[in-house]
C-alpha positions in Angstrom: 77.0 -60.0 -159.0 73.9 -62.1 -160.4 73.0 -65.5 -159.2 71.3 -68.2 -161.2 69.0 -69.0 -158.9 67.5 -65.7 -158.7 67.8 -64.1 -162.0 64.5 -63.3 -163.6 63.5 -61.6 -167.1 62.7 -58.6 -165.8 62.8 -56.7 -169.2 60.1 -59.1 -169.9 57.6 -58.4 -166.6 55.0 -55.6 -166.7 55.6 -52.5 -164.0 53.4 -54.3 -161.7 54.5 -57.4 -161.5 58.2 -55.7 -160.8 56.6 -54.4 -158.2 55.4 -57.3 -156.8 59.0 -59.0 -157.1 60.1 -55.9 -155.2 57.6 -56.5 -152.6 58.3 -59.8 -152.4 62.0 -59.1 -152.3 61.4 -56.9 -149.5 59.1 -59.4 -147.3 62.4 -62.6 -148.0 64.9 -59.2 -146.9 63.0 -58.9 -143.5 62.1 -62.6 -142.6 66.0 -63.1 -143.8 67.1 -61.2 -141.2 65.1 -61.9 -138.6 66.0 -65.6 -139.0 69.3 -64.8 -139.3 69.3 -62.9 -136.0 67.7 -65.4 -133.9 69.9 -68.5 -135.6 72.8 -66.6 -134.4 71.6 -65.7 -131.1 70.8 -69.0 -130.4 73.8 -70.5 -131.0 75.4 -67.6 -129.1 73.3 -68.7 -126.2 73.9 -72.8 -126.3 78.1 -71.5 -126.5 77.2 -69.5 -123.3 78.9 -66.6 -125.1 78.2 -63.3 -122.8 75.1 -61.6 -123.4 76.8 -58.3 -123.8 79.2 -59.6 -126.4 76.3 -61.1 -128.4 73.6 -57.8 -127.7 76.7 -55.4 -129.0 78.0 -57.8 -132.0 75.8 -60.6 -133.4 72.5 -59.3 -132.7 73.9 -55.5 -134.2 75.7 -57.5 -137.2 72.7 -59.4 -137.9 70.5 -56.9 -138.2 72.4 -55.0 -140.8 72.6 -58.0 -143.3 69.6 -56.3 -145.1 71.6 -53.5 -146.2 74.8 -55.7 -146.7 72.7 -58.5 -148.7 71.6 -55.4 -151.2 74.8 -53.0 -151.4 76.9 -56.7 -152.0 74.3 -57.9 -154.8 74.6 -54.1 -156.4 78.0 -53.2 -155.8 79.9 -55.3 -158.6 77.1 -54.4 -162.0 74.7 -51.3 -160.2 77.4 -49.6 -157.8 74.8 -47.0 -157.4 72.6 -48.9 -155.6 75.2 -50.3 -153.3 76.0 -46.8 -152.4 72.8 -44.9 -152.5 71.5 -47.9 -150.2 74.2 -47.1 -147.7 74.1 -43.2 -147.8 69.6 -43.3 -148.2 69.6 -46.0 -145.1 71.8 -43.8 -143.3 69.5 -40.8 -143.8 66.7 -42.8 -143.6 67.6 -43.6 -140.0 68.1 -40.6 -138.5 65.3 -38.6 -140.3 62.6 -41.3 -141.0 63.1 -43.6 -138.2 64.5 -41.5 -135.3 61.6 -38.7 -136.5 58.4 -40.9 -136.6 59.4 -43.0 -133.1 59.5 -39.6 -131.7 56.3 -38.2 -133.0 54.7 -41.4 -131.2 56.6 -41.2 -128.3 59.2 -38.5 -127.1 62.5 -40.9 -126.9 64.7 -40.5 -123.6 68.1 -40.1 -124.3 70.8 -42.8 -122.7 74.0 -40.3 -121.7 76.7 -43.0 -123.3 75.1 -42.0 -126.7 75.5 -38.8 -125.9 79.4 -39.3 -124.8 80.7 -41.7 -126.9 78.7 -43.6 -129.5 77.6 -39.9 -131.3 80.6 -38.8 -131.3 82.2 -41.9 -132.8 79.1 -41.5 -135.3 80.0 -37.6 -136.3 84.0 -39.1 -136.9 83.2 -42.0 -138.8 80.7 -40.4 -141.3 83.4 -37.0 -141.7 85.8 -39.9 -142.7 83.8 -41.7 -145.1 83.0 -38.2 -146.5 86.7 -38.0 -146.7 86.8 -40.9 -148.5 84.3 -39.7 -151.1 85.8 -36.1 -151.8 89.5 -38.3 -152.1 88.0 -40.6 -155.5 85.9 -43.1 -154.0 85.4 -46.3 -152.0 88.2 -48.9 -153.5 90.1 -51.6 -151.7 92.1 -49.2 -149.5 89.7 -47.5 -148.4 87.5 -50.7 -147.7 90.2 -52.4 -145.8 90.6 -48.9 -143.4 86.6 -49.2 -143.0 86.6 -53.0 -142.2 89.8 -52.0 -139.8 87.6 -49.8 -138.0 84.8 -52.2 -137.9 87.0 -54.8 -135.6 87.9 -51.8 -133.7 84.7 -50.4 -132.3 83.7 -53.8 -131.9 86.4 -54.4 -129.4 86.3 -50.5 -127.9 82.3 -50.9 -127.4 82.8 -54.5 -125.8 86.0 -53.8 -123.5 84.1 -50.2 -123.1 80.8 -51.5 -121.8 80.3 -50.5 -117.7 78.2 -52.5 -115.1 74.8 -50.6 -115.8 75.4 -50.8 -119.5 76.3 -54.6 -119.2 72.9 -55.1 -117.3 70.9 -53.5 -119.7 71.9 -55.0 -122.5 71.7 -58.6 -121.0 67.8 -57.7 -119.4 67.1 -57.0 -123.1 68.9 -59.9 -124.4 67.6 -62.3 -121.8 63.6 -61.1 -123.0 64.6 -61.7 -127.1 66.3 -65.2 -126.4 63.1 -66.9 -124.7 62.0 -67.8 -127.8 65.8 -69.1 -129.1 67.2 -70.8 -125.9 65.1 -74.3 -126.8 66.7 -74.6 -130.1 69.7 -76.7 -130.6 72.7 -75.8 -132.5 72.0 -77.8 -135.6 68.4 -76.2 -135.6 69.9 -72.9 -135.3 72.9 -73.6 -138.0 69.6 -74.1 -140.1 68.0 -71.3 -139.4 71.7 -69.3 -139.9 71.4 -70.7 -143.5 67.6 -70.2 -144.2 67.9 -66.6 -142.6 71.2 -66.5 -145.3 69.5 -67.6 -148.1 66.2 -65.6 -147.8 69.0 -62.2 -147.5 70.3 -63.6 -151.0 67.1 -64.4 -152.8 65.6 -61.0 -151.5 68.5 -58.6 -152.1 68.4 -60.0 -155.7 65.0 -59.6 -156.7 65.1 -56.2 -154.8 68.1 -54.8 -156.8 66.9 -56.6 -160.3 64.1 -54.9 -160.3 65.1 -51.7 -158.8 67.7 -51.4 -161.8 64.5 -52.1 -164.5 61.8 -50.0 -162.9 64.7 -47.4 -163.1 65.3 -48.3 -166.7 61.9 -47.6 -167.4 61.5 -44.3 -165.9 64.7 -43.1 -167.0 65.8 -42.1 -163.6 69.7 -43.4 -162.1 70.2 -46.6 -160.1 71.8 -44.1 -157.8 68.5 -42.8 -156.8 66.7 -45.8 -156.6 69.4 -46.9 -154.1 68.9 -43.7 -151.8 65.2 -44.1 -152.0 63.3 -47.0 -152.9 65.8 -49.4 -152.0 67.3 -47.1 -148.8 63.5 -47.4 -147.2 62.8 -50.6 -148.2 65.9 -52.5 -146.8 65.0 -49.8 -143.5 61.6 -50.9 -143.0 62.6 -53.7 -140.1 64.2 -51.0 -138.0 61.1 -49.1 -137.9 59.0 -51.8 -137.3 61.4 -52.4 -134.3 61.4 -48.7 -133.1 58.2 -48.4 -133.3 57.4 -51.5 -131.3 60.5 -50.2 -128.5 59.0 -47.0 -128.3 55.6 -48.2 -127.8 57.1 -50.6 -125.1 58.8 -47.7 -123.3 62.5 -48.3 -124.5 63.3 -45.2 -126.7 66.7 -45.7 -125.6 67.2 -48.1 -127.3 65.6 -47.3 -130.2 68.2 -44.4 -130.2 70.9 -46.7 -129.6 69.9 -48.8 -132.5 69.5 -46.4 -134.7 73.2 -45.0 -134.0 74.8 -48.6 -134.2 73.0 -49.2 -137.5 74.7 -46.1 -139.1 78.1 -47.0 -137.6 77.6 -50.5 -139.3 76.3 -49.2 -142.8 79.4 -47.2 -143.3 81.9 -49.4 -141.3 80.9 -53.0 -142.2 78.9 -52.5 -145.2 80.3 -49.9 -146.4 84.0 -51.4 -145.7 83.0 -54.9 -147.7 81.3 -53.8 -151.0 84.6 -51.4 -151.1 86.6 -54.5 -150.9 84.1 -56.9 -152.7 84.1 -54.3 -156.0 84.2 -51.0 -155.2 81.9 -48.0 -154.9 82.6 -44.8 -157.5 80.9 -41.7 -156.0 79.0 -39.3 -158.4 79.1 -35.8 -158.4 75.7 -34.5 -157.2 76.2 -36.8 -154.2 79.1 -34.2 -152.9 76.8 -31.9 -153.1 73.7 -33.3 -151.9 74.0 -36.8 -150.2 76.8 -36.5 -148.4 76.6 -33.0 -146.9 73.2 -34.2 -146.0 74.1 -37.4 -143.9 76.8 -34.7 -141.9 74.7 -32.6 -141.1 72.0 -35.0 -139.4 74.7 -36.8 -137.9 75.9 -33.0 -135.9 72.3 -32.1 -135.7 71.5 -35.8 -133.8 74.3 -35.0 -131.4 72.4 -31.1 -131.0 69.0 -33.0 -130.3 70.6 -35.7 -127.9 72.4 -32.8 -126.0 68.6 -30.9 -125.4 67.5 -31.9 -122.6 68.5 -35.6 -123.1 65.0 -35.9 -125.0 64.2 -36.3 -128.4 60.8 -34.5 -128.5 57.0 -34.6 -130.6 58.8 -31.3 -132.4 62.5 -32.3 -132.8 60.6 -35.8 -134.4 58.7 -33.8 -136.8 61.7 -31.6 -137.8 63.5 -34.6 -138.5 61.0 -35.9 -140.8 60.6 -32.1 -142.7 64.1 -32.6 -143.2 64.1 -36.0 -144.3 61.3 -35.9 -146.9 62.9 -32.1 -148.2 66.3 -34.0 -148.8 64.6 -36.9 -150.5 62.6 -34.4 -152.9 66.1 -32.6 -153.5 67.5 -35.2 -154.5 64.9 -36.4 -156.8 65.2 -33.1 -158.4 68.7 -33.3 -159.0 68.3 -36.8 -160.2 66.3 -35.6 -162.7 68.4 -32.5 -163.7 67.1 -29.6 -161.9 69.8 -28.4 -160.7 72.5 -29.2 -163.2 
């Protein structure tokens, strides 16, 4: 999917300067977002919708559009980068994220993830494993995906008790300070800025992703589960870092868990829908055994003690930088 507006002669630019249109890319990706987030929370806020409902669904939502602004750009003319972005993000997450906030700070563990988000994570990423080993992502399976999506919205909304309710609406009451002066036509505004700066960032990001890739004669697909995977990651662990340093590794956790559930569910259910995703080979054997395994092994490191410790952090990040460097092996035919 290319837009006018944002397509550039990247053949035609020198490696730096593509990597100044990625960085740029990245910097419209973040801002995007965050505008987008606090557009939608305000007008959340002047409809008096229920803080829960918006801390557990807009807020969530909004922070994935990152990811869904990239895999939606990618996933019609680079489908590798729409899925690599979803399955390096996911990785990313758990290993990068989850791994450096608890080097800083050993994270506290909130027993609901533990009980029922975790488990809902383990379930969701065995079926969209399923979907891989059964062909690929097409409409079908999109349509299941996006299904789902509607349905742990509702289960985590309905689902949400007293002290979890609380929680989320002390949190949500500190974020929308800053948003509760705006009016609605101010925050429709910054709803469409926040939408725009997602478009015009995703497409730099993914143009010249594809032509640095070109270049070095690596796949799309790897670009996606790294370059583009931490990029379009780098707001969540700016946020964790800044929770855990505030004393909320909670919900650093929590974040991190609902961001997964998104990128498979929502993202992972529209760019199905939108085009498609085909899944290569080495990603069976790699990728997607990989993103099981740290979804069981984050349910192993909950369960200890409640506590995600210094250790546990830095074996999460061995693992996460030893899967990245396997994978660029095999992207470049190591194991083949």
């Amino acid at each position: 999917m290319t837009l006018a507006f944002i397509s550039l002669p990247y053949p035609d630019f020198p490696l730096l300067a593509l990597f100044a249109v990625m960085l740029v890319g990245f910097v419209a990706l973040a801002f995007g977002g965050d505008w987008l987030t606090h557009g939608a929370v305000a007008i959340s806020t002047n409809l008096k919708i229920n803080p829960v409902v918006i801390g557990l669904t807009v807020v969530s939502i909004a922070t994935s559009m990152p990811e869904m602004a990239t895999s939606l750009m990618a996933a019609e003319d680079n489908p590798g980068i729409a899925l690599g972005n979803i399955l390096g993000s996911n990785i990313a997450n758990i290993g990068l994220i989850l791994g450096v906030a608890a080097i800083i700070s050993p994270l506290k563990i909130n027993l609901r993830l533990i009980q029922r988000e975790v488990p809902i994570l383990i379930l969701v990423t065995l079926l969209f494993a399923a979907f891989a080993l059964g062909g690929g992502f097409q409409r079908v399976e999109g349509m299941v995906l996006l299904s789902l999506t509607v349905a742990y919205l509702v289960y985590i909304v309905r689902g949400a008790k007293q002290q979890d309710s609380q929680a989320v609406a002390d949190d949500f009451a500190k974020n929308a300070e800053q948003v509760q002066h705006k009016s609605t036509g101010k925050a429709l505004l910054i709803v469409v800025l926040g939408a725009g700066a997602l478009a015009l960032g995703a497409g730099f990001l993914v143009g010249c992703s594809v032509e640095i890739a070109t270049r070095m004669g690596i796949s799309d697909l790897f670009i996606g589960l790294s370059i583009v995977a931490i990029g379009t990651s780098l707001p969540e662990l700016a946020a964790s870092i800044a929770a855990v340093r505030a004393g909320h590794g909670d919900l650093c956790a929590g974040n991190i868990v609902g961001s997964n559930l998104f990128n498979m569910l929502l993202i992972g259910g529209g760019a199905s829908v939108f085009a498609g995703m085909e899944v290569h080979d080495e990603l069976l054997l790699i990728e997607f055994p990989a993103l099981v395994l740290f979804s069981v092994l984050l349910l192993w490191i909950f369960k200890s003690g409640h506590i995600v410790s210094r250790c546990e952090g830095a074996l999460l990040l061995f693992l996460y930088l030893a899967i990245l460097s396997i994978s660029g092996l095999s992207q470049f035919g190591y194991f083949s």
